[in-house]
C-alpha positions in Angstrom: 57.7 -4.9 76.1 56.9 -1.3 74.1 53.2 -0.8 73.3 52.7 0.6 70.3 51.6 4.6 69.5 48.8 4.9 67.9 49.4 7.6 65.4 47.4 10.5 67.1 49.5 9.7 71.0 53.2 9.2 68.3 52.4 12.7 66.7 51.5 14.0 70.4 55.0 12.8 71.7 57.0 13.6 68.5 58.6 17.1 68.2 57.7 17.2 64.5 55.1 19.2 62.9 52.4 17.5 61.3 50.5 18.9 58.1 47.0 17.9 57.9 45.4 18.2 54.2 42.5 17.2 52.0 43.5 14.1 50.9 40.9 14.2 48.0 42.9 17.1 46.3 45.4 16.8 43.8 47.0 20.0 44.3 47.3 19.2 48.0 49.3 16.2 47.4 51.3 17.6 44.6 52.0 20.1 48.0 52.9 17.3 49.9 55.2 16.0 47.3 56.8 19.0 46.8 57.2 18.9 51.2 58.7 15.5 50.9 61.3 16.7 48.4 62.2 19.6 50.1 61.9 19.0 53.8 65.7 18.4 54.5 65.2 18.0 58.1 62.6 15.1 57.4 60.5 16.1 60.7 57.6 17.3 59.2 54.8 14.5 59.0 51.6 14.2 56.8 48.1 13.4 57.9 45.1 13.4 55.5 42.1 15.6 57.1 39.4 12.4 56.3 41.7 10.4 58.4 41.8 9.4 62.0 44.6 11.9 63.0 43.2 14.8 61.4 39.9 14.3 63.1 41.0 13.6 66.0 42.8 17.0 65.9 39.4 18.7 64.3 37.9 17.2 67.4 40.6 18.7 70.2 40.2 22.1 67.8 36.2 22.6 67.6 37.3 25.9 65.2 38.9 24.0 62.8 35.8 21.3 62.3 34.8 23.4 59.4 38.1 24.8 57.6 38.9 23.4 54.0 42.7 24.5 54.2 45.5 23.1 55.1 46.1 22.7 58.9 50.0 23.6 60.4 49.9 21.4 63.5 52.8 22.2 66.2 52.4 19.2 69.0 53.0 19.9 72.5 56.1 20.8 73.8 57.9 21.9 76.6 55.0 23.3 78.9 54.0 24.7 75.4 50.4 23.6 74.2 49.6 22.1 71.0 49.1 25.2 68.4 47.3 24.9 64.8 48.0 27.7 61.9 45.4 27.5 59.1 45.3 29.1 55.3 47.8 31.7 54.7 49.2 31.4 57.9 50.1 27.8 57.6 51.3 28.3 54.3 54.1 31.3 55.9 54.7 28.4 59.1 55.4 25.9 56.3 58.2 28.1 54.8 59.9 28.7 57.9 59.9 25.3 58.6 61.7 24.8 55.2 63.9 27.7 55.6 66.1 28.9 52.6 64.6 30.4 49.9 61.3 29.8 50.8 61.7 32.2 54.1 61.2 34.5 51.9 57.0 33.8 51.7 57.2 35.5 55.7 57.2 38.6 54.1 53.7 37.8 53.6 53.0 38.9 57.4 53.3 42.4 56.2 49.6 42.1 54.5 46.8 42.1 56.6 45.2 38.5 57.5 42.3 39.3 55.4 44.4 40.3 52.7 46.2 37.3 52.4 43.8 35.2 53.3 41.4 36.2 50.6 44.5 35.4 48.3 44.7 32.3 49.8 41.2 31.4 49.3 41.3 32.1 45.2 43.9 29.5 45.1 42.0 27.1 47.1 38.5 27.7 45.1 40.6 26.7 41.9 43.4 24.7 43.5 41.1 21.0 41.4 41.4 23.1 38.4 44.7 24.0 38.6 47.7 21.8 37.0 49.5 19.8 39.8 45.4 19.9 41.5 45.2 16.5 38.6 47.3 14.8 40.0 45.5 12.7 42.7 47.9 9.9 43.1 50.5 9.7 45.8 52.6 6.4 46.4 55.5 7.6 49.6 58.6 5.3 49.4 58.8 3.5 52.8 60.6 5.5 54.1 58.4 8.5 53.0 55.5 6.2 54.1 56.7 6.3 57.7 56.2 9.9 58.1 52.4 9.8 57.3 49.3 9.5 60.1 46.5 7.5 59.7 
């Protein structure tokens, strides 16, 4: 008999990233949307920051208890520990993860952290304001469904 994972020990064991977001945002799911129609690899999982994953992983990452931005989440692997990327860096990890086109966003490591950071921010203080930030509701397929945490 298998126990079952709860979905903080199934993301620890998984080799997929996990993207943890505000949940209450609009243009954070229109992001995840956009990640779900785009993500041809279909690794890359979803975990609201209000829910039990992503404060369980707030909780293992006492510097991330009080960031508003999206968090890049690489589990455990291979001897490797469990690494977090947050604001503009998460955004440049998310497309390299994607590859393509969007690869093209790493040239974004050529600004200073600050710098982009900052840039990062004004999109984030505006992001409810902002067009796909009214759109609020997100209903996965099943198959969609099965890549979200709790």
């Amino acid at each position: 008999m298998t126990a079952k994972l709860s979905s903080v020990e199934h993301a620890s064991t998984s080799a997929g990233p996990v993207i943890v977001y505000d949940g209450e945002c609009g243009f954070c799911n229109s992001t995840i949307q956009f990640v779900l129609r785009t993500d041809r690899s279909r690794r890359v999982r979803f975990a609201p920051r209000q829910g039990n994953f992503g404060g369980a992983v707030r909780e293992r990452h006492p510097e991330l208890k009080s960031v508003v931005s999206m968090i890049w989440l690489e589990p455990a692997a291979d001897k490797q520990p469990e690494r977090t990327a947050v604001r503009s860096e998460a955004v440049i990890k998310l497309a390299e993860y994607l590859g393509g086109w969007f690869r093209l966003a790493t040239v974004g490591r050529l600004l200073p952290v600050p710098v982009r950071d900052a840039l990062y921010d004004v999109i984030a203080r505006y992001r409810k304001r902002l067009p796909a930030g009214r759109q609020t509701c997100l209903l996965p397929t099943p198959e969609q469904r099965a890549r979200f945490l709790d």
